[in-house]
N, C-alpha and C positions, 0 to 999 in steps of 0.2 A: 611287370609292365614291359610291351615290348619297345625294342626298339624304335620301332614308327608311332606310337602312340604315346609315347612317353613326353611329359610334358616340358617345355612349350614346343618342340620341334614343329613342324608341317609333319606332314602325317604323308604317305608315300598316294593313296588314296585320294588328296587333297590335290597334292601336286600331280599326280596322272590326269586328275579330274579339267584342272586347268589347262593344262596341253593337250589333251583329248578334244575338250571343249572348242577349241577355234586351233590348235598348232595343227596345219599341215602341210605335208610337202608339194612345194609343187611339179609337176610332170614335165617330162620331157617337153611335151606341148605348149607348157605354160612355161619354160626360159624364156619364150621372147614377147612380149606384150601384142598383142595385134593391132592396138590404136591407143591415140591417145587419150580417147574416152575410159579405154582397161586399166589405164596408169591410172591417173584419176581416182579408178573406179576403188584401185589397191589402197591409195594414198587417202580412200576414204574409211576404207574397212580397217587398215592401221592406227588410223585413229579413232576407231569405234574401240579395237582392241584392248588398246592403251587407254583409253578410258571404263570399261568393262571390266578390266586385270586389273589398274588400279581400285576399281570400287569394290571389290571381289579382297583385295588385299587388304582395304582397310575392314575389312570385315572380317578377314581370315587374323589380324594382327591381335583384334579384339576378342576372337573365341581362343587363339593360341597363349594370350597371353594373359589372360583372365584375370584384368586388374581389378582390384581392390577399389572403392573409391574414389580413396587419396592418391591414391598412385593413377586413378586415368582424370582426375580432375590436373595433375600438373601434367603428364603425359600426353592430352591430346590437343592439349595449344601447341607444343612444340612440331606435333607430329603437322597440324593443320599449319605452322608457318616452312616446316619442311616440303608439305605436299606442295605448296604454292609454288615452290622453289624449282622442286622436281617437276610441275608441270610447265612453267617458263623451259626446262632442258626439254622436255618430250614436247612439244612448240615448236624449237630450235632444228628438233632431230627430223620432226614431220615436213619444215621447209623445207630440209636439206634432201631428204627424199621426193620432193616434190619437184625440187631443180635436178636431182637424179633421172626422174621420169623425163621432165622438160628434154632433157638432155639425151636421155638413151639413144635413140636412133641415131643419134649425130655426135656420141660421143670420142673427144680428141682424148688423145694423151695428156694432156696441160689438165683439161676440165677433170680425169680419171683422177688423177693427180693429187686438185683441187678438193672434190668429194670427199677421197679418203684422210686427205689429213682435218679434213672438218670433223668426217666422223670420230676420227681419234681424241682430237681434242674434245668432242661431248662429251665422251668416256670417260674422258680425263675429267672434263668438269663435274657428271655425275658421282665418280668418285671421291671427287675435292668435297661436294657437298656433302655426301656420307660421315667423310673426316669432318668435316664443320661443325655438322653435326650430333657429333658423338658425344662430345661435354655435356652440351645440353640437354641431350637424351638420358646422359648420366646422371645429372644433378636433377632431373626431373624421377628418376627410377633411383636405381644404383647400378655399381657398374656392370653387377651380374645380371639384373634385369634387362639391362639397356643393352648386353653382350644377346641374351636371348631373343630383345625385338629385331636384333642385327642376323643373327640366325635365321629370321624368318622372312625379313625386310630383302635379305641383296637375293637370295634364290630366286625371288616375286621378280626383281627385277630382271633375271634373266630369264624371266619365262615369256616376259613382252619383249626382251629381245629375241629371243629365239621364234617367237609367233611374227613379229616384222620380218625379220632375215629369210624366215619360209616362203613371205609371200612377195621379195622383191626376184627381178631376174637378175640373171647374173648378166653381167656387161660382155654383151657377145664382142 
């Protein structure tokens, strides 16, 4: 069995498939928003993203992890009081992107400031949530199981970040 196919990993195929699928860069042209309608317009396909990648995940979680049962009968209460969680943070993140846009054109030092340590703090709190919930995860699996859905869980997560981060501009 290789490498990439070897179970439960994400498969290399899976994961190109997803960042092909909507991650792109954007162009010299598109660093600087041209109205406030384009912000908006970003701040709405973000959360199409983030909604698409996460339904795409839970469906990638379930063919990688090919529970048994027993095991996705305790598995996916936990997972559905986790999603809830994660999606109050991606909420949280899509405001802050939205006072981002509000802001671009007229952004100070203080508000740059402001932004970034918001954003770190989400980070931080997505993280915290991961830790939260890893017991639970465990006592619903075990802990090699629950290391496996963790394996294919935090990559997922940084595929919607790296599909957001493409399509913000940088603060000229």
């Amino acid at each position: 069995m290789s490498r990439t196919t070897s179970y439960p990993f994400i498969s290399a195929t899976i994961v190109f498939g997803l960042l092909l699928g909507g991650f792109t860069l954007p162009s010299a042209s598109a660093a600087t928003p041209n109205s406030e309608a384009e912000q908006k317009n970003k701040a709405y396909y973000i959360e199409l993203v983030r909604r698409d990648v996460r339904q795409d995940a839970r469906e990638i979680v379930g063919e990688q992890m090919a529970f048994k049962q027993a095991e996705a009968d305790k598995f996916w209460p936990v997972y559905d009081r986790y999603e809830v969680e994660l999606k109050r943070l991606g909420d949280a993140k899509l405001a802050l992107i939205n006072d981002y846009a509000d802001n671009f054109k007229s952004m100070t030092d203080d508000k740059a400031g402001e932004l970034t340590s918001k954003a770190v703090e989400l980070d931080i709190q997505r993280t915290s949530l991961l830790k939260q919930y890893l017991p639970e995860f465990q006592k619903a699996l075990t802990n090699r199981r629950a290391a496996q859905f963790y394996q294919i869980e935090m990559p997922l997560l940084k595929i919607v970040d790296l599909q957001i981060a493409a399509q913000l501009p940088k603060i000229p």
